[in-house]
C-alpha positions as protocol buffer text, in pm:
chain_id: "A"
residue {
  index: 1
  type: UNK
  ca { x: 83 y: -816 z: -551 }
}
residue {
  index: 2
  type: UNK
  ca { x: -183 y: -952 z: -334 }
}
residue {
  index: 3
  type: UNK
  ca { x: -404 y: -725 z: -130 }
}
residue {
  index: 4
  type: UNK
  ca { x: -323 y: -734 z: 282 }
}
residue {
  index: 5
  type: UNK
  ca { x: -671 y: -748 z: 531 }
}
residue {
  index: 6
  type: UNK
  ca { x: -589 y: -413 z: 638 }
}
residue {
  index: 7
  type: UNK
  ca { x: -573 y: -248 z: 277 }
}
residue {
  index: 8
  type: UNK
  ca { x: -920 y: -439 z: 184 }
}
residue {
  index: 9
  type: UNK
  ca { x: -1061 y: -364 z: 487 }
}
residue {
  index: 10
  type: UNK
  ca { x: -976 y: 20 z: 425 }
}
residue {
  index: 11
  type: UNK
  ca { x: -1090 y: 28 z: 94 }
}
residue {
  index: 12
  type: UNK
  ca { x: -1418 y: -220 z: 181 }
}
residue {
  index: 13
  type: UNK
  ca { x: -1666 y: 81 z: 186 }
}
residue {
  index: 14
  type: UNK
  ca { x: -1521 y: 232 z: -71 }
}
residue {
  index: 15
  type: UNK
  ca { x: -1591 y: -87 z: -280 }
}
residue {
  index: 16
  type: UNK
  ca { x: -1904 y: -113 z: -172 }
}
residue {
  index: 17
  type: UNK
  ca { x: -2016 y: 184 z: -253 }
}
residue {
  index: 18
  type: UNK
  ca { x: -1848 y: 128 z: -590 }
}
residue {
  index: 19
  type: UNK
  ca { x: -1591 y: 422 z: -552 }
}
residue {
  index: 20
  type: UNK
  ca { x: -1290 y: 268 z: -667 }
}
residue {
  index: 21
  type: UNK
  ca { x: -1110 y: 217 z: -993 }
}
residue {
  index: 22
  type: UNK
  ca { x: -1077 y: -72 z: -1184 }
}
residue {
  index: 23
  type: UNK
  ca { x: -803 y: -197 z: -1066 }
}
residue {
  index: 24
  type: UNK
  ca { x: -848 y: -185 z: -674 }
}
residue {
  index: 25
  type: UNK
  ca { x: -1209 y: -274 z: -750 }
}
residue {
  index: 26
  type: UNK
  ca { x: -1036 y: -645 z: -864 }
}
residue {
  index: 27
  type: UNK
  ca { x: -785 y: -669 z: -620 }
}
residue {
  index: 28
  type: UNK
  ca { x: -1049 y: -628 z: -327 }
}
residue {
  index: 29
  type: UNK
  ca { x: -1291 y: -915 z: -509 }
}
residue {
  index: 30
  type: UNK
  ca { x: -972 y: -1103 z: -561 }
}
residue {
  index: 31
  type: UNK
  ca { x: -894 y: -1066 z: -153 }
}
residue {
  index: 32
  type: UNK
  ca { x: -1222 y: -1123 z: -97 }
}
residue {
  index: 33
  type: UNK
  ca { x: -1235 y: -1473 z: -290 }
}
residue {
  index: 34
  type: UNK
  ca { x: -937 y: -1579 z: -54 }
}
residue {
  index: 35
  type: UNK
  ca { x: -1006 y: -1437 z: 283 }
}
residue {
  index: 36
  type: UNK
  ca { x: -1314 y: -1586 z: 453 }
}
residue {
  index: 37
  type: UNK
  ca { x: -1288 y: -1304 z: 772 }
}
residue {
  index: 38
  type: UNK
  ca { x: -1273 y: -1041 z: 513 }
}
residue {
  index: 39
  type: UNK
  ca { x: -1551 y: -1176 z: 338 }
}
residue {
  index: 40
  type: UNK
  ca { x: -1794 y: -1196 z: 617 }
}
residue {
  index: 41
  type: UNK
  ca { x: -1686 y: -817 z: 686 }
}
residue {
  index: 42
  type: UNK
  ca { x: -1794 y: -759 z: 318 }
}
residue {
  index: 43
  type: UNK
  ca { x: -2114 y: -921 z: 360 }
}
residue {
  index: 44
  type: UNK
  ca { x: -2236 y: -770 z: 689 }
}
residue {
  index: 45
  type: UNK
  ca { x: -2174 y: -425 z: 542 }
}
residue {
  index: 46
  type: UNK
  ca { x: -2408 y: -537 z: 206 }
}
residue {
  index: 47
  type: UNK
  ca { x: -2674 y: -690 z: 479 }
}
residue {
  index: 48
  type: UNK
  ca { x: -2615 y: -348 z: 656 }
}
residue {
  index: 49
  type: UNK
  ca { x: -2655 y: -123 z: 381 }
}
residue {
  index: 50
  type: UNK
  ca { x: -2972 y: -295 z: 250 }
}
residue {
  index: 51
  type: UNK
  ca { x: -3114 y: -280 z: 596 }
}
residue {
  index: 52
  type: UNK
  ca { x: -3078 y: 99 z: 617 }
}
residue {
  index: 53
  type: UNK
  ca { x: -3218 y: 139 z: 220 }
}
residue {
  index: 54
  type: UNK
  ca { x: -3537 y: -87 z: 325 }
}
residue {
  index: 55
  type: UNK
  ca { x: -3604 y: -16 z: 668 }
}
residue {
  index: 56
  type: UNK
  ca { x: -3504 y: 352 z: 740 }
}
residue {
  index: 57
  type: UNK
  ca { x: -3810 y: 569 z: 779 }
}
residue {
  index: 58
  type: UNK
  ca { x: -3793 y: 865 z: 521 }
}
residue {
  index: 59
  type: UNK
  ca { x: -4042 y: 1162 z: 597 }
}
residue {
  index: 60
  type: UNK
  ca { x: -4146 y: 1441 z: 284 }
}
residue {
  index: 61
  type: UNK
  ca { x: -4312 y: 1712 z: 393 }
}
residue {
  index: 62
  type: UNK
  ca { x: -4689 y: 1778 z: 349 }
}
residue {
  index: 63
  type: UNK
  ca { x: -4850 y: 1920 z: 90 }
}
residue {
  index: 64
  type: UNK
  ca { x: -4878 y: 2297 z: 157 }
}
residue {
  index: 65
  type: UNK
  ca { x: -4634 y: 2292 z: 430 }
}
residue {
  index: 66
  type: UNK
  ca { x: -4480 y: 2593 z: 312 }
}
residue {
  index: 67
  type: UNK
  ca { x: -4736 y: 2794 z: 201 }
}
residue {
  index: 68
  type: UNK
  ca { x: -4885 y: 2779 z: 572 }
}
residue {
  index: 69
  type: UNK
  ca { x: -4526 y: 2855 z: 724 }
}
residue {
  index: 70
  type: UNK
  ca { x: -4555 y: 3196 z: 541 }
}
residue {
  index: 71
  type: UNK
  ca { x: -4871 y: 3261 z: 597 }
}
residue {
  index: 72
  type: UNK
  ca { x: -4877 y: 3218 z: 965 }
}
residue {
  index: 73
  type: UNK
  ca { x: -4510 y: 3377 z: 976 }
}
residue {
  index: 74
  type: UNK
  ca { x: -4646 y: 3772 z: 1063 }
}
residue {
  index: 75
  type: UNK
  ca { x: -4465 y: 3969 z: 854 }
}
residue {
  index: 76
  type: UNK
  ca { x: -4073 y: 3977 z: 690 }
}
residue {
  index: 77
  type: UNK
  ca { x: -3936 y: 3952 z: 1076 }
}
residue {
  index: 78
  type: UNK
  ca { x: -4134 y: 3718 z: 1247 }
}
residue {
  index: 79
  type: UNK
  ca { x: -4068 y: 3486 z: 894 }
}
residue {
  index: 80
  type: UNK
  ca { x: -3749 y: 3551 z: 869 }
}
residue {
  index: 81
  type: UNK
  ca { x: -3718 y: 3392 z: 1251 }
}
residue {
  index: 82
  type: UNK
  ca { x: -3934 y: 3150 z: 1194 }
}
residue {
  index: 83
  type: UNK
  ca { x: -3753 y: 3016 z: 879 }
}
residue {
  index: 84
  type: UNK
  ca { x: -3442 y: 3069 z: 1059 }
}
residue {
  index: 85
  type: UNK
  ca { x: -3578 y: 2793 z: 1391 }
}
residue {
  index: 86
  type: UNK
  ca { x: -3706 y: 2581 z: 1106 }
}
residue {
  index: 87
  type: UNK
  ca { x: -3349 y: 2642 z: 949 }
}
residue {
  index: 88
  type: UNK
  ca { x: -3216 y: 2521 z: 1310 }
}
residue {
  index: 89
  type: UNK
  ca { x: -3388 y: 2253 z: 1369 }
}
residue {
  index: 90
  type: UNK
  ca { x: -3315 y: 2121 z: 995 }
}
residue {
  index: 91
  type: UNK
  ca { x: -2960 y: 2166 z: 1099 }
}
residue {
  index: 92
  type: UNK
  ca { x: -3013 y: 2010 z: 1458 }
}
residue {
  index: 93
  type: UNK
  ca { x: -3206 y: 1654 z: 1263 }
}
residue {
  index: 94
  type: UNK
  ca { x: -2873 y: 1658 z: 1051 }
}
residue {
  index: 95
  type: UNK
  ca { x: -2636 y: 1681 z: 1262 }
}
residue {
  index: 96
  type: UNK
  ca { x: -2808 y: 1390 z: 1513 }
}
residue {
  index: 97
  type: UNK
  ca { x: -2849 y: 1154 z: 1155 }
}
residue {
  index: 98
  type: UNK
  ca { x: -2475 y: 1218 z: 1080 }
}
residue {
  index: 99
  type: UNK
  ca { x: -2389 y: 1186 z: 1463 }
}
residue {
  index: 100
  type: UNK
  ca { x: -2560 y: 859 z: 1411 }
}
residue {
  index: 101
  type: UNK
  ca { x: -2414 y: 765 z: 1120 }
}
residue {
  index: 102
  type: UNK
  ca { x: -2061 y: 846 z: 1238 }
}
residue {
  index: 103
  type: UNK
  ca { x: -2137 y: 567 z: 1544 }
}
residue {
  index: 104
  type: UNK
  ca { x: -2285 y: 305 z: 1299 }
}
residue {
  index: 105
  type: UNK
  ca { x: -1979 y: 325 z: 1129 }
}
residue {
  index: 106
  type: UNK
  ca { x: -1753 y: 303 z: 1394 }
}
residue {
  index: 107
  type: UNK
  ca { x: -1921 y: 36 z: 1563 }
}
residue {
  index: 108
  type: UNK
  ca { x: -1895 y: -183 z: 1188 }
}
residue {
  index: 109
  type: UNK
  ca { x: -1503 y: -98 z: 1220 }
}
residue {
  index: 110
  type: UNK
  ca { x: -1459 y: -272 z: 1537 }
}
residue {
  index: 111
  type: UNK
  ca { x: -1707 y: -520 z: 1443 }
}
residue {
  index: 112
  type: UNK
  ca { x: -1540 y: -591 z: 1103 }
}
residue {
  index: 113
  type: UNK
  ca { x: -1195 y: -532 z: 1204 }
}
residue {
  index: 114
  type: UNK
  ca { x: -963 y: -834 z: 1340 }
}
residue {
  index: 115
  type: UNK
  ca { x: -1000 y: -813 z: 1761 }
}
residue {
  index: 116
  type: UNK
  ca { x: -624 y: -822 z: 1998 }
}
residue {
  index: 117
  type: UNK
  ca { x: -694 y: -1194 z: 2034 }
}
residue {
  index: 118
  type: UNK
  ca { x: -728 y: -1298 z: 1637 }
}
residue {
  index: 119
  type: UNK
  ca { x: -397 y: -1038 z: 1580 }
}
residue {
  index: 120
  type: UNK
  ca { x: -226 y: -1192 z: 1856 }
}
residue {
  index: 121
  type: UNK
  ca { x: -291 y: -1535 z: 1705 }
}
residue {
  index: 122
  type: UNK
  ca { x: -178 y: -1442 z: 1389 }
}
residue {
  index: 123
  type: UNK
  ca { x: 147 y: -1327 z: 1506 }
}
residue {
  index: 124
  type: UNK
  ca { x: 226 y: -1654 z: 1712 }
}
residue {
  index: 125
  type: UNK
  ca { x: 104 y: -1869 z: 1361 }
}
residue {
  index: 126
  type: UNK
  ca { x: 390 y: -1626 z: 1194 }
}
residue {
  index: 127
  type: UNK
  ca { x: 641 y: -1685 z: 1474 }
}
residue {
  index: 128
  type: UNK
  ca { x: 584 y: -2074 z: 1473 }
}
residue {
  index: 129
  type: UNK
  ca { x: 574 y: -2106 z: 1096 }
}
residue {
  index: 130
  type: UNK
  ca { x: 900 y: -1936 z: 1016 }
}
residue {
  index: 131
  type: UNK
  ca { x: 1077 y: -2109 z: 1292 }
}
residue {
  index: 132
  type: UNK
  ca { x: 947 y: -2443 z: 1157 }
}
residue {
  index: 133
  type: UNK
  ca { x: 1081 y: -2380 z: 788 }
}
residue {
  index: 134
  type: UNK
  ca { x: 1360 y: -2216 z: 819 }
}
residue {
  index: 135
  type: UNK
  ca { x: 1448 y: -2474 z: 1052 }
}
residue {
  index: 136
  type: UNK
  ca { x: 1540 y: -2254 z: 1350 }
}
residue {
  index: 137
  type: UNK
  ca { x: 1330 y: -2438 z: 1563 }
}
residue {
  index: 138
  type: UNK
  ca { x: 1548 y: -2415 z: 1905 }
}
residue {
  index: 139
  type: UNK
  ca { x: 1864 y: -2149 z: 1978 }
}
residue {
  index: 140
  type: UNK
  ca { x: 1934 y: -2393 z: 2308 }
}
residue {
  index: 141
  type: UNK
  ca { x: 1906 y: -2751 z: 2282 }
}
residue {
  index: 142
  type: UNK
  ca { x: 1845 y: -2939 z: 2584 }
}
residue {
  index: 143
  type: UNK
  ca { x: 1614 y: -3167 z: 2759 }
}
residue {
  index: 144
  type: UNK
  ca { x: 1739 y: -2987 z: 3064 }
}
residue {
  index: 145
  type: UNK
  ca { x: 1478 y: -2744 z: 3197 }
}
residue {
  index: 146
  type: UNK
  ca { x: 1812 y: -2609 z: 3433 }
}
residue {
  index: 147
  type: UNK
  ca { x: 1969 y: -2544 z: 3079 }
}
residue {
  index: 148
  type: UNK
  ca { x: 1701 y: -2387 z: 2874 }
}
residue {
  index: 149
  type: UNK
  ca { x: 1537 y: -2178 z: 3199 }
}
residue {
  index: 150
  type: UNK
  ca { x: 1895 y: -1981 z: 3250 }
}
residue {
  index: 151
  type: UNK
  ca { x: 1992 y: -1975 z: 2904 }
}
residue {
  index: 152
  type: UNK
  ca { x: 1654 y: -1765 z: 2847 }
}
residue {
  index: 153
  type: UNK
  ca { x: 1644 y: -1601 z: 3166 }
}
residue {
  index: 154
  type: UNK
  ca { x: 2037 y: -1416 z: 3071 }
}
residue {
  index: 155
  type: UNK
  ca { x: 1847 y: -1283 z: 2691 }
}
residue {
  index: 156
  type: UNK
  ca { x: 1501 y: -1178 z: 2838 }
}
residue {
  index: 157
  type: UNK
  ca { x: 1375 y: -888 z: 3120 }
}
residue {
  index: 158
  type: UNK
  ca { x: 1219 y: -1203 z: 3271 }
}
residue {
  index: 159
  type: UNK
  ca { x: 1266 y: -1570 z: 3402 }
}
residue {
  index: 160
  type: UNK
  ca { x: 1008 y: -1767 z: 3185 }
}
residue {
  index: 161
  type: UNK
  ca { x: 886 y: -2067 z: 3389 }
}
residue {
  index: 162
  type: UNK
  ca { x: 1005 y: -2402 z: 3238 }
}
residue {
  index: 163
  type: UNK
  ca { x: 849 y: -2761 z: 3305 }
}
residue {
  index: 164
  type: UNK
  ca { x: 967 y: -3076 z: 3154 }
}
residue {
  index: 165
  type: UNK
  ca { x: 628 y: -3308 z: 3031 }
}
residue {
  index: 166
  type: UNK
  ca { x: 876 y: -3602 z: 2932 }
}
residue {
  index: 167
  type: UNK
  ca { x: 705 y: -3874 z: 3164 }
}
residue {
  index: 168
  type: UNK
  ca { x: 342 y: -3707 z: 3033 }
}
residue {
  index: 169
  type: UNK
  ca { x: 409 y: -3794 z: 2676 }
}
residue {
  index: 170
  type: UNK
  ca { x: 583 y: -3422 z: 2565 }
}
residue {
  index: 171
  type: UNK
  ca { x: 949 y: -3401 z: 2611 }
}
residue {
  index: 172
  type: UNK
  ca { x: 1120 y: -3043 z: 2631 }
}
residue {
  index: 173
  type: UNK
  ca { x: 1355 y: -3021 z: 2352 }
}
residue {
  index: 174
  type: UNK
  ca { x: 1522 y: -2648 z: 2428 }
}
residue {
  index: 175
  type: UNK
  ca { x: 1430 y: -2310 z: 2372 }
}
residue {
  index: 176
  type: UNK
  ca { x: 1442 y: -1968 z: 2149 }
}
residue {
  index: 177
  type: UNK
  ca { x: 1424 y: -1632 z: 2145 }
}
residue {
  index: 178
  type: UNK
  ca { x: 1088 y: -1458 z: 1939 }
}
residue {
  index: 179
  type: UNK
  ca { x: 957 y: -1110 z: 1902 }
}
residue {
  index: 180
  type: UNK
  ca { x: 566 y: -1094 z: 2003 }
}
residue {
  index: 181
  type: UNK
  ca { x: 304 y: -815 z: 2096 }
}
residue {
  index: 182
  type: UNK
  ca { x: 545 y: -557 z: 2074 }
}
residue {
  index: 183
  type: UNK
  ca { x: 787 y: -715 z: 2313 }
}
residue {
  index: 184
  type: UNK
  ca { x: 1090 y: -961 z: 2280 }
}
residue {
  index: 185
  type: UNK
  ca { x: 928 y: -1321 z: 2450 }
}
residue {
  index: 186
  type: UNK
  ca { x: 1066 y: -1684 z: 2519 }
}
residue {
  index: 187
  type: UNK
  ca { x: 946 y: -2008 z: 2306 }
}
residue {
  index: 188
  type: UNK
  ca { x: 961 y: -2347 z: 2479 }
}
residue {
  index: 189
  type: UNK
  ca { x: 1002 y: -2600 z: 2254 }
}
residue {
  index: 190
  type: UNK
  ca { x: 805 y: -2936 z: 2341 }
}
residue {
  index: 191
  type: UNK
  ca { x: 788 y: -3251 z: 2135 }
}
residue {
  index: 192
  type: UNK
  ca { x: 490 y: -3501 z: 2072 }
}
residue {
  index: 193
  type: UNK
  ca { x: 588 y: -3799 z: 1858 }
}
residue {
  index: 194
  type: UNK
  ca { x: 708 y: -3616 z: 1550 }
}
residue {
  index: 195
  type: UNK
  ca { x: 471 y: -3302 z: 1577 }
}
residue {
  index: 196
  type: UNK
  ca { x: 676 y: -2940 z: 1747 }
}
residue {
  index: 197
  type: UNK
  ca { x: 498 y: -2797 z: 2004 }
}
residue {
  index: 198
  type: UNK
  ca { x: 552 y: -2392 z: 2045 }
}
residue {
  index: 199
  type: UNK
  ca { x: 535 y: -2259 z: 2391 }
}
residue {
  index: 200
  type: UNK
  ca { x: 520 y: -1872 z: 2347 }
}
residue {
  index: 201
  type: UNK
  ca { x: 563 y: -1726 z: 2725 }
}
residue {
  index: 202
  type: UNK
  ca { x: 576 y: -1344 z: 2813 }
}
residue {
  index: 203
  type: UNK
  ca { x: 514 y: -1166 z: 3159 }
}
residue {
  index: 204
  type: UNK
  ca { x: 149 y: -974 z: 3165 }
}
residue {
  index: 205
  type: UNK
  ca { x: 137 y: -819 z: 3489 }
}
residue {
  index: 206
  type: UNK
  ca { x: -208 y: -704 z: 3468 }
}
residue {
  index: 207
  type: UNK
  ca { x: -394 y: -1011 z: 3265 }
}
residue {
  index: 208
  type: UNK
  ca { x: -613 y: -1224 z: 3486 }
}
residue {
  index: 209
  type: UNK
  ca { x: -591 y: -1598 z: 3631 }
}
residue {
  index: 210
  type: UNK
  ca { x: -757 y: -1753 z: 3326 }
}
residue {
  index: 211
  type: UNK
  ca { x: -768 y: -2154 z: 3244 }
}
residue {
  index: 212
  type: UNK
  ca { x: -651 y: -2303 z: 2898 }
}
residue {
  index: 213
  type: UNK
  ca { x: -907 y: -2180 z: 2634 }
}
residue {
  index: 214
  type: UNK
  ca { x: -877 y: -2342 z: 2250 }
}
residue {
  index: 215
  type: UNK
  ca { x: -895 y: -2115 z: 1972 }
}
residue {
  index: 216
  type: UNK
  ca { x: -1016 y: -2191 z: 1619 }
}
residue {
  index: 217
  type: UNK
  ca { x: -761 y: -2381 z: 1433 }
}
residue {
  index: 218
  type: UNK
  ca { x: -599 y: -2144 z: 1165 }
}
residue {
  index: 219
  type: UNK
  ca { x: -367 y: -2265 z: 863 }
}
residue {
  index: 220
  type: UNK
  ca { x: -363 y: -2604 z: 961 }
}
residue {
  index: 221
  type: UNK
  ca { x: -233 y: -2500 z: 1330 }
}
residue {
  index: 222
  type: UNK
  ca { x: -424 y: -2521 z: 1641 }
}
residue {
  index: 223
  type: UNK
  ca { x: -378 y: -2277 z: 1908 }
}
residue {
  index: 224
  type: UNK
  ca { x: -429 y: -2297 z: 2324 }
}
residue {
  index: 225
  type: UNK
  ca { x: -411 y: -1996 z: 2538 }
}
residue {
  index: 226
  type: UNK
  ca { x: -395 y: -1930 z: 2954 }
}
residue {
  index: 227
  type: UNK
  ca { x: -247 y: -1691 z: 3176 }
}
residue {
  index: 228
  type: UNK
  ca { x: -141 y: -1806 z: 3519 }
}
residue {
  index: 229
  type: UNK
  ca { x: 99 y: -1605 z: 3753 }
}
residue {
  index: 230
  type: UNK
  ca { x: 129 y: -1253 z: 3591 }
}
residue {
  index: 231
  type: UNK
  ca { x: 259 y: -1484 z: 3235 }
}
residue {
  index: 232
  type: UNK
  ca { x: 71 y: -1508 z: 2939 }
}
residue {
  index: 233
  type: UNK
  ca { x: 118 y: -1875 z: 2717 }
}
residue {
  index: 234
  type: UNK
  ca { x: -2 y: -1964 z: 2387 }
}
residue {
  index: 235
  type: UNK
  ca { x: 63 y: -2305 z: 2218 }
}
residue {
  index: 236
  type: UNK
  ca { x: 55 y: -2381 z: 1903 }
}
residue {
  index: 237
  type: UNK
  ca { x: 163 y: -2708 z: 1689 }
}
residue {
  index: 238
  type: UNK
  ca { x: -18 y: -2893 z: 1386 }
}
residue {
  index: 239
  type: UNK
  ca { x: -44 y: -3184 z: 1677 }
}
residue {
  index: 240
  type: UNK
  ca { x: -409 y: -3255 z: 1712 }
}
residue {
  index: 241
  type: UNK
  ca { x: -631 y: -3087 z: 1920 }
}
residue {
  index: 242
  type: UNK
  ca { x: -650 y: -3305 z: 2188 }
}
residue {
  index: 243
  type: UNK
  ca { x: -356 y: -3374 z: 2268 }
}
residue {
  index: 244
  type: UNK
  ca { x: -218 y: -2991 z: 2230 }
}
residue {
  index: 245
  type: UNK
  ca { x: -504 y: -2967 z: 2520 }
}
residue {
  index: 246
  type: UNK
  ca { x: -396 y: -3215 z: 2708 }
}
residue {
  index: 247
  type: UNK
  ca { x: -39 y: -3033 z: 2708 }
}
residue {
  index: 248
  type: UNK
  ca { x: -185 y: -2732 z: 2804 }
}
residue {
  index: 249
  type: UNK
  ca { x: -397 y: -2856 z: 3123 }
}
residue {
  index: 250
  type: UNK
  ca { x: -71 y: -3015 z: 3222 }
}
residue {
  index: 251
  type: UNK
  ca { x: 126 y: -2746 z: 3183 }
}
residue {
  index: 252
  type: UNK
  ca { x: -103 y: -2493 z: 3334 }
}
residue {
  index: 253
  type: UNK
  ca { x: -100 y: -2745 z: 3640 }
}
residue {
  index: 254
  type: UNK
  ca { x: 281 y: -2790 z: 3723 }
}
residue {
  index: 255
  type: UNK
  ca { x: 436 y: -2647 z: 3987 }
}
């Protein structure tokens, strides 16, 4: 069974550190050979790790050190206190290097780990893909925006806004129901020439006015994303990506 990001990304230090057995030791390398995110993550951690091992200052303490502490320590009380505030400030220097430690590591997390955006995208790939071959492309077929707009509005908490791009080059085709960031969401389905063009659309009260912005093209797909009157859209089609842009700037400009 192949190993998920989020199990080699769990088990990534681990690995590195050369802490696991045999077998997870080959499925991570085996993830690792497939997944090019994954292995960037893998490599910043080596380029981290070597940084820390060649850089880091490491401080021994001078020759004699001790036998001056005792001597200068006055007697069994005054060394016993003074070992003890040596003791203290031992503890205090480990407890600011682990403190330290703790953030490095939890910076590398959210470094390493995938960000909302890149899980969000790979959610609306999913959601296109299986639509595409299972065949299940549209639930309400219609060139009619008056069609696909009510049919939509009577399954969802919302009224998705529906434009028809026929004279532009991308007809409306109908409409389906998907399941997206936690939350049931409409699909507009938009034709150019013989390519599908997914429209996903949810209400995001709080997200701000933002213009069409193209993501990297994943899986053979490329991927557009706005938000313009409290909604959130994201297309995505194996079209190319000029013309899913172009159907985005239109879009994002109808009234």
């Amino acid at each position: 069974m192949n190993m998920e990001c989020i199990e080699a990304r769990t088990a990534l230090h681990a690995y590195l550190d050369r802490e696991l057995d045999a077998v997870n030791a080959r499925q991570v390398e085996a993830h690792l050979a497939d997944c090019a995110q994954c292995r960037h993550g893998y490599e910043e951690q080596q380029r981290l790790k070597r940084a820390i091992r060649e850089q880091a200052d490491y401080y021994s303490a001078p020759a004699g050190w001790a036998e001056r502490l005792r001597a200068t320590a006055g007697g069994a009380r005054g060394r016993e206190k003074r070992v003890a505030g040596w003791r203290w400030q031992l503890l205090q220097l480990g407890t600011a290097m682990a403190l330290s430690a703790l953030v490095t590591w939890m910076v590398t997390l959210q470094l390493v780990g995938p960000s909302a955006t890149d899980r969000l995208a790979e959610e609306v790939i999913a959601g296109h893909a299986r639509a595409t071959l299972n065949g299940h492309v549209t639930e309400v077929a219609s060139s009619d925006q008056h069609t696909v707009k009510p049919w939509l509005s009577s399954k969802l908490d919302f009224s998705p806004p529906v434009t028809d791009l026929v004279t532009a080059g991308f007809p409306l085709v109908g409409g389906r129901l998907d399941y997206l960031d936690n939350r049931p969401v409409a699909v507009l389905v938009y034709h150019r020439r013989q390519h599908v063009i997914d429209l996903f659309v949810w209400p995001e009260p709080r997200a701000r006015e933002a213009e069409p912005t193209r993501l990297p093209s994943k899986q053979g797909y490329n991927m557009m994303h706005w938000s313009r009157g409290g909604m959130m859209f994201w297309a995505i089609s194996d079209v190319n990506p000029d013309d899913l842009k172009t159907f985005a700037q239109l879009y994002a400009s109808a009234k």
